[in-house]
C-alpha positions, 0 to 999 in steps of 0.5 A: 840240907844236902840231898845226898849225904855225901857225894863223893867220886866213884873210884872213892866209893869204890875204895871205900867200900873194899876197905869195909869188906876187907876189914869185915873178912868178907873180900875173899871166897865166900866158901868151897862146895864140892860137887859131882863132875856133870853138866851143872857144874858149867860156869861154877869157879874152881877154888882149887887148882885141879891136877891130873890123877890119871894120864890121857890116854893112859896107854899107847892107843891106835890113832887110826884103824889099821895094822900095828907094826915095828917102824924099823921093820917097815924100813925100805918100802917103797913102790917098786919095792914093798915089803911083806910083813906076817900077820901075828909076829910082824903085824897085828890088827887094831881098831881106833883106840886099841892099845898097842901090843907091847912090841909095836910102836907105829901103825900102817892105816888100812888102806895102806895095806894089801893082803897076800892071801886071796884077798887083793885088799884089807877090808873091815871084814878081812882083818886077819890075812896071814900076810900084808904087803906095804909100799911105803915105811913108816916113822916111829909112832906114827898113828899112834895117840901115846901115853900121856899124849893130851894129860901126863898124871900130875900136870895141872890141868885148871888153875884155881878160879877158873870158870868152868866151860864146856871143854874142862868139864871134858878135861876133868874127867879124862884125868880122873876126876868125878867131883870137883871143888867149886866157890859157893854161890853168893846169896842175893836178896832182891828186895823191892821197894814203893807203894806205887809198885806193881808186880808185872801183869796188873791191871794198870791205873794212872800212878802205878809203876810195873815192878821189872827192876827185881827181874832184870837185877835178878837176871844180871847176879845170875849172870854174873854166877850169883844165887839171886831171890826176888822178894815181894815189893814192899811198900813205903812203909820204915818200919816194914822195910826195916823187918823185911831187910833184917829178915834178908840179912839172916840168910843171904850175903847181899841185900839189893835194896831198890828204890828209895835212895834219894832223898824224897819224903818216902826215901827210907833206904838210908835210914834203914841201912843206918839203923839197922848197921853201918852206913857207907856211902850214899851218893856217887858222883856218877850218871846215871845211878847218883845215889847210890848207898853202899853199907854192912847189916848187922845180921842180929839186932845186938852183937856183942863180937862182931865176925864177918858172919854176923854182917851182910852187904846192902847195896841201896839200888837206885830206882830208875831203870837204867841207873839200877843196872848200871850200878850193878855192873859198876859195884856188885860184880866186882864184889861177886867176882870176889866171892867167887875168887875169879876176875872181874869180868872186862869188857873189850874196849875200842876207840870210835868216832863220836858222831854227835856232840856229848855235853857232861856234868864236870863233876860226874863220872858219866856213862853214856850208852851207845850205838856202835857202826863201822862205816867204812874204815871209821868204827862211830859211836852214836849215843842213844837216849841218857834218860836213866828211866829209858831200858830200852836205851840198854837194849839198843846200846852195842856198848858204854863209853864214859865221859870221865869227871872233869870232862864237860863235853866231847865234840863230834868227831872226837875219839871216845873209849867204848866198852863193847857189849857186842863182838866185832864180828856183830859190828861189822855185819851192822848196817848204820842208818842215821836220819829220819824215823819211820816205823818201816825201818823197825819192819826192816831191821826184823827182816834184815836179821834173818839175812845176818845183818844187824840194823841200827839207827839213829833218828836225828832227823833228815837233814842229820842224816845227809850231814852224818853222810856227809861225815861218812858216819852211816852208810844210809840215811832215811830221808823225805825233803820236800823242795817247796819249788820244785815239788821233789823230795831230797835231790836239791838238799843231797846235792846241797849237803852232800856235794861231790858226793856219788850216790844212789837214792832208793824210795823205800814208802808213800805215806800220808803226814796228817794230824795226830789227835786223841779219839775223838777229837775234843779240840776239833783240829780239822787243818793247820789253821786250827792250830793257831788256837790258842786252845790247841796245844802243838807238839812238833818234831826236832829242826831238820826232820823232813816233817818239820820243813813240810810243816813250815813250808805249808804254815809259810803257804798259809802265812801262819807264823810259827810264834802264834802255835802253842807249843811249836818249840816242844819237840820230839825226835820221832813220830812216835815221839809224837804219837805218845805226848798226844796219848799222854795229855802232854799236846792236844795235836802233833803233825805225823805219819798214820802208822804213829796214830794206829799205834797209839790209838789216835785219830788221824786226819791225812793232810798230804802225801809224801815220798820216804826215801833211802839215801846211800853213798854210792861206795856203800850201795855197791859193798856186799854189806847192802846186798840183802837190803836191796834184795829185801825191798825188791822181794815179796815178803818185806813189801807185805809186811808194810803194806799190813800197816796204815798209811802207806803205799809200797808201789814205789818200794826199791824204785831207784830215784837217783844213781850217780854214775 
């Protein structure tokens, strides 16, 4: 038996799924409401093309505060030869917006007007000299805003799906309108689905998953100019499914049904579709989000005729998080862009570097979230996190690039399409750091906000990110490599790695490496002779992180050799990392920084102490981009703010190590 009941290709799916659509009358407009010309209407559709009834302005108006005159009465002014002009027959005052008299058709401003009379100047209070005088001609209409100058009566003034913004709303009232005619909102139900569900706020116990995928999916139809309703979850439970999605379908035009979509033991979703209407799809050859159901709800248990009012659209969502919105942004706003007869919403595509090697499923269409930097000239794109349970990869991400089916990896340094979620503008006020973690550059990257600049990083470890230096993929590297011969941290590896290459290296922190353990210490990890104990599990951190060339070179120090630690080869990529498999039970003891421990609420027993520094080509040390970096370390306020965590020392904050000339 087959997991999914059939996999088949996206571009399929979505074939298939439109043919269904199209055969039910439902890929269309859903419906034209009519509403009040106010701000509400912000982001509504037009379902009608919007003409002008009235002109704007719908006279000849002042441009300016002045005098309205005959140009050709104005003819030969000059300096040394004004011309003067009676007040009543050959000049009247007018105010900004005044209509003209019918007889003018140019205005002189005011304060290119002299009186005659007592007065040697116009002023607001002495606007009816019986005299002017002028010094210089003026052209025909000059100064004046003429009938129809912004909308002429019956041009077309918006098309038909055209999404409402601040500016038409303005436009529509100035040609006459007080209502317009919009798309109906599609209806969204949001059904949520597990026992292990719980809605947000519970108290949590071992096994229960907080309910927030009905919250972001809700969040993204709204977006998107959808009518969202979030239900209450509903457990593992056939039947009651079966009710609750019936129950949607009489009202809304689109039952999101999340969870349940695989092929576990308590997966009802297809079978629920299949019972209740027609069954699509289920399973698209795309990661994250393989099993998707796609599929038509009967809207009535028996239909003898069956119209596209008696169907409803179900999309079976799958759980995870990540899968769950991408299958929203993949199927459900091309469809409400169709209900809302407007254009699917396209995002800005750029080429960048890949700056670490992407290894594929061939079969997939796989979309992988990125971190997007420009260093230099060269726009890279580091990939974050591909665990489809990991939300917060879809917060970090500045952008989607897709490994299309057939690809079975892209080797760093190739080019790779990104679909930006960002601006460019946004990306090029990011500072790019790529090498090794610590909690402080969370801190700097809070600060940095607040000068304009974004801060994005990428933990791959110090050596990586001498290397990604290297490669001009960052602009700066956190870096702690201990030189076993020499007692210094990072200069011999920045001279090995980075050879030829200018510099300039600023410590950011001391801070203290020791063992992380749970409360109490059950195993009784006092040194890193224990955890040659076969009792006491390790969890280390990934090849090249200066915490593991600390380790290796203390266990070399003490002749402990690697193979007799249970668990040295089960890594995590940054100290919380490390922090959380301790909390979680996964490891008994993990080698990190205090600051991890606090946060987990570990013990922490200090081994050593050690400098983290920042590594920075030269180039970009000197570029306008920095500026606030280096003004942060030598301030008051960011060096507070890390002295209130555990484990540093700031007194070496923004002491420059090295700087190559």
């Amino acid at each position: 038996m087959s997991v999914y009941l059939h996999d088949i290709p996206l571009s399929e799916a979505q074939s298939r799924l439109k043919q269904a659509l199209q055969n039910a009358d439902l890929w269309r407009t859903l419906g034209t409401k009519t509403i009040p010309l106010d701000e509400n209407a912000l982001g509504r559709v037009t379902t009608e093309p919007i003409w002008a009834k009235i002109s704007s302005p719908h006279y000849h108006a002042s441009a300016m505060d002045g005098f309205a005159v005959r140009a050709v009465s104005t003819n030969g002014a000059m300096p040394s030869t004004p011309v003067a002009l009676r007040v009543g027959p050959e000049a009247q005052y007018v105010d900004t917006g005044d209509p003209l008299p019918e007889w003018a058709n140019s205005v002189i401003p005011i304060e290119n007007v002299e009186s005659l009379d007592e007065n040697d100047q116009i002023t607001k209070e002495i606007r009816e000299p019986k005299s002017i005088r002028i010094r210089a001609a003026v052209a025909p209409w000059s100064h004046v805003r003429p009938l129809g100058e912004d909308i002429v009566a019956t041009q077309l003034v918006l098309p038909a799906g055209h999404i409402l913004r601040p500016a038409d709303l303005g436009a529509i009232a100035a040609s006459g309108h007080q209502e317009i005619k919009v798309a109906r909102k599609p209806k969204v139900a949001i059904l949520p689905t597990g026992t292990e569900l719980v809605p947000i706020g519970s108290a949590l116990k071992a096994g229960d998953i907080l309910e927030y995928n009905s919250l972001v999916l809700a969040a993204q139809v709204k977006a998107m100019g959808g009518e969202p309703t979030r239900f209450p979850i509903t457990k593992d439970d056939f039947d009651l499914i079966c009710e609750r999605v019936q129950q949607a379908a009489q009202e809304y035009d689109l039952v999101l049904l999340n969870a349940g979509s695989s092929a576990g033991a308590e997966d009802f979703s297809a079978r629920v579709v299949e019972k209740l209407g027609t069954l699509l799809v289920h399973g698209v050859a795309v990661r994250p989000g393989h099993p998707v159901i796609l599929g038509l709800i009967n809207r009535q248990s028996k239909i003898v005729n069956r119209k596209s009012n008696d169907l409803t659209l179900i999309v079976g969502v799958p759980g995870y998080p990540v899968s769950a919105a991408l299958t929203i942004d993949i199927f459900v706003e091309p469809i409400i862009a169709k209900w809302l007869g407007r254009r699917p919403k396209e995002l800005p595509v750029e080429t960048a570097t890949l700056t670490r090697k992407l290894v594929s499923p061939a079969g997939d269409d796989d979309f992988v979230r990125v971190v997007v930097g420009k260093v230099g000239d060269k726009l890279l794109a580091a990939p974050l996190s591909r665990g489809a349970g990991v939300i917060t990869s879809l917060v970090q991400a500045d952008g989607l690039a897709l490994v299309p089916s057939g690809t079975q990896g892209i080797e760093a340094g190739e080019k790779i399409q990104v679909h930006l979620y960002r601006s460019k503008a946004e990306i090029e006020k990011t500072i790019f750091c790529i090498g090794s973690h610590d909690l402080t550059l969370d801190l700097l990257a809070q600060f940095l906000a607040q000068h304009d600049r974004r801060f994005a990083s990428a933990n791959v470890g110090s050596q990586g990110g001498l290397v990604a230096l290297r490669r001009g993929e960052a602009h700066l590297a956190g870096s702690h490599l201990l030189n076993p011969e020499t007692g210094e941290y990072n200069i011999s590896y920045i001279r090995q790695y980075m050879p030829n290459m200018a510099v300039k290296v600023v410590a950011l922190v001391g801070r203290d490496q020791g063992l992380l353990v749970k409360r109490g210490n059950p195993k009784g990890v006092k040194s890193l002779s224990d955890l040659a104990r076969p009792e006491a599990r390790f969890v280390n951190r990934q090849r090249g992180a200066g915490t593991r060339v600390l380790l290796d070179y203390h266990l070399s120090l003490m002749a402990i050799p690697s193979e007799s630690i249970v668990g040295y080869t089960q890594e995590e990529y940054t100290h919380l990392g490390v922090a959380a498999a301790i909390a979680s039970g996964r490891a008994d003891c993990g080698l990190g920084i205090a600051a991890a421990a606090q946060a987990l609420d570990l013990d922490f027993i200090p081994l050593f102490q050690e400098r983290y520094d920042l590594v920075i080509p030269k180039e970009h040390a000197d570029s306008e981009l920095l500026t606030p970096l280096f003004g942060l370390l030598a301030g008051r306020e960011f060096r507070e703010a890390v002295s209130n965590l555990t484990g540093y020392d700031v007194s070496v904050m923004g002491t420059v190590i090295l700087e190559d000339e």
